[in-house]
C-alpha positions in Angstrom: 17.0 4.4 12.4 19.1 1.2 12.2 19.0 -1.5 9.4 18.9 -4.6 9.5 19.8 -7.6 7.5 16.9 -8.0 4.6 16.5 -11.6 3.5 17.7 -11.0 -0.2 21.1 -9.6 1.3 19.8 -6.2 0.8 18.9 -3.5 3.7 15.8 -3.9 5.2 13.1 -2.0 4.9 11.6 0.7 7.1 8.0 1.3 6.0 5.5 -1.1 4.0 2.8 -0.1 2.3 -0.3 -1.9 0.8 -2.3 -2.0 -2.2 -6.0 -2.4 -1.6 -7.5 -4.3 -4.0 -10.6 -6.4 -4.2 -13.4 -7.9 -6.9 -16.4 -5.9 -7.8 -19.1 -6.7 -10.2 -16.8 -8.3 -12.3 -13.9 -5.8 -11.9 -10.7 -4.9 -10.4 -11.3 -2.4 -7.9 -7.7 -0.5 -6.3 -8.1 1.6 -2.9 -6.4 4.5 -3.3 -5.8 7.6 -0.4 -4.7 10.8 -0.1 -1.6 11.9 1.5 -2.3 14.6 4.5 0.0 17.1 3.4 -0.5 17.4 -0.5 -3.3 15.4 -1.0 -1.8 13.7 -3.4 -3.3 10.2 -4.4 -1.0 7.1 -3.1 -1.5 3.8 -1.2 -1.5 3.1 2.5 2.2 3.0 4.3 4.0 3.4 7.5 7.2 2.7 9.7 7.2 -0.9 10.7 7.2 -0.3 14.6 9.4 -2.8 16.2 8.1 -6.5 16.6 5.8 -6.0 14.0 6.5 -7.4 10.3 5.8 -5.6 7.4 3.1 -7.4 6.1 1.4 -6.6 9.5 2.7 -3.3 9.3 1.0 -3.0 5.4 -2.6 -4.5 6.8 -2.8 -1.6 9.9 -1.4 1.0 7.6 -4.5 0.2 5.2 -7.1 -0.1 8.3 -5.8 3.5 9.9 -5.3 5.3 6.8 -8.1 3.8 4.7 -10.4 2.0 7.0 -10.1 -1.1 5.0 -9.7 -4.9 6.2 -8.3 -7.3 4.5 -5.0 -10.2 4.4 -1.7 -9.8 2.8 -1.3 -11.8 -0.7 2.2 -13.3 -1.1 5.1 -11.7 -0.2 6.4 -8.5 -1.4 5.5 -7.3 -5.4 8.6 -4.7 -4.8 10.4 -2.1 -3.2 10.8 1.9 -3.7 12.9 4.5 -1.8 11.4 7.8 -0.4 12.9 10.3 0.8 11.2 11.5 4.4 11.7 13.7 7.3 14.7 13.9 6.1 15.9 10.7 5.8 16.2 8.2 3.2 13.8 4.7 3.9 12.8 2.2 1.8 8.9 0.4 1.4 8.6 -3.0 0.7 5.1 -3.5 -1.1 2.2 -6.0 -0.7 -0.7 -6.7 -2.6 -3.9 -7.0 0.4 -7.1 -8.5 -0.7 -10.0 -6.5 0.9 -12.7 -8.1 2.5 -14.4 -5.1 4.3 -14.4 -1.0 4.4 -15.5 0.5 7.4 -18.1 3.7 6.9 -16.0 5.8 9.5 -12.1 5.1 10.4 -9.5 6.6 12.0 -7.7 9.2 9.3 -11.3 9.9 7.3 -10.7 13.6 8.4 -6.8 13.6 7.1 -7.9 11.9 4.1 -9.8 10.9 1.4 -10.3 7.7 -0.2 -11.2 6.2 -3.6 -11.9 3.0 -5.2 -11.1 3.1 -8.7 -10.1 0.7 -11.6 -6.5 -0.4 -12.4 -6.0 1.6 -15.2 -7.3 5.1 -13.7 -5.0 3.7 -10.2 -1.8 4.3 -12.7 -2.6 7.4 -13.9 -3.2 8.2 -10.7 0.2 7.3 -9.2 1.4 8.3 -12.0 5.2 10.6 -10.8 4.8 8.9 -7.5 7.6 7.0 -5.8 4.8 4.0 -5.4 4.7 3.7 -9.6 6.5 1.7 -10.9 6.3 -1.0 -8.0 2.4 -0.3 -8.7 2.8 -1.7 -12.1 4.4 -4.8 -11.2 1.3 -5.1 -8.6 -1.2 -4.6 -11.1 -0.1 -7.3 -13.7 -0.9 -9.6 -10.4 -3.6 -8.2 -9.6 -5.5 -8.7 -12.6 -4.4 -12.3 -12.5 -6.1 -13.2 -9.1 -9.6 -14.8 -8.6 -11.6 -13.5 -6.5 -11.5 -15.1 -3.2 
């Protein structure tokens, strides 16, 4: 897959991935999904398909995978490397404010999903390539009104 030029000089990223979150009763609430081969729990991601951007990329990711609606917040929180069908790719990550969940969606039968608070979200992720980028998410999460 080619790279291209990435605004801060670095290469450009091939996925992007989105972390839910929205305001609940008070709370921080983090969308959380399983992946279809371990079912372990991460956050919506995918290839950025060409002529899409990857905060577009991040907000269809999330609807497919999740069947959750909802707009990008800022620009990326951070970036992680994966290693994946046998190629190397990096994620550029986006916090998405979520302003509806659909009953039934397109992966419900590849996946599971979970709302849960911030602090069970990083145990959670905990080991995952999405963690430490989570953290830096979380600290602005936590800081956002609810819209």
């Amino acid at each position: 897959m080619p790279r291209q030029a990435h605004p801060s000089g670095d290469r450009a990223s091939q996925q992007a991935a989105a972390v839910p979150f929205r305001h609940r009763e008070g709370a921080v609430e983090i969308c959380l999904i399983t992946t279809v081969r371990a079912g372990r729990w991460t956050v919506p991601k995918g290839f950025i398909e060409p002529g899409d951007t990857a905060p577009e990329t991040a907000v269809k990711e999330a609807r497919e995978e999740a069947g959750i609606h909802g707009r990008v917040v800022g620009g990326p929180v951070g970036y992680y490397d994966i290693a994946k069908q046998g190629g190397r790719y990096r994620v550029a990550v986006y916090l998405m404010h979520v302003d509806r969940v659909d009953d039934a969606w397109e992966e419900q039968s590849l996946r599971q999903r979970r709302w849960v608070s911030v602090r069970r979200a990083e145990k959670l992720l905990a080991g995952r390539p999405v963690e430490a980028v989570f953290r830096q998410a979380s600290t602005r999460i936590v800081s956002k009104e609810p819209s």
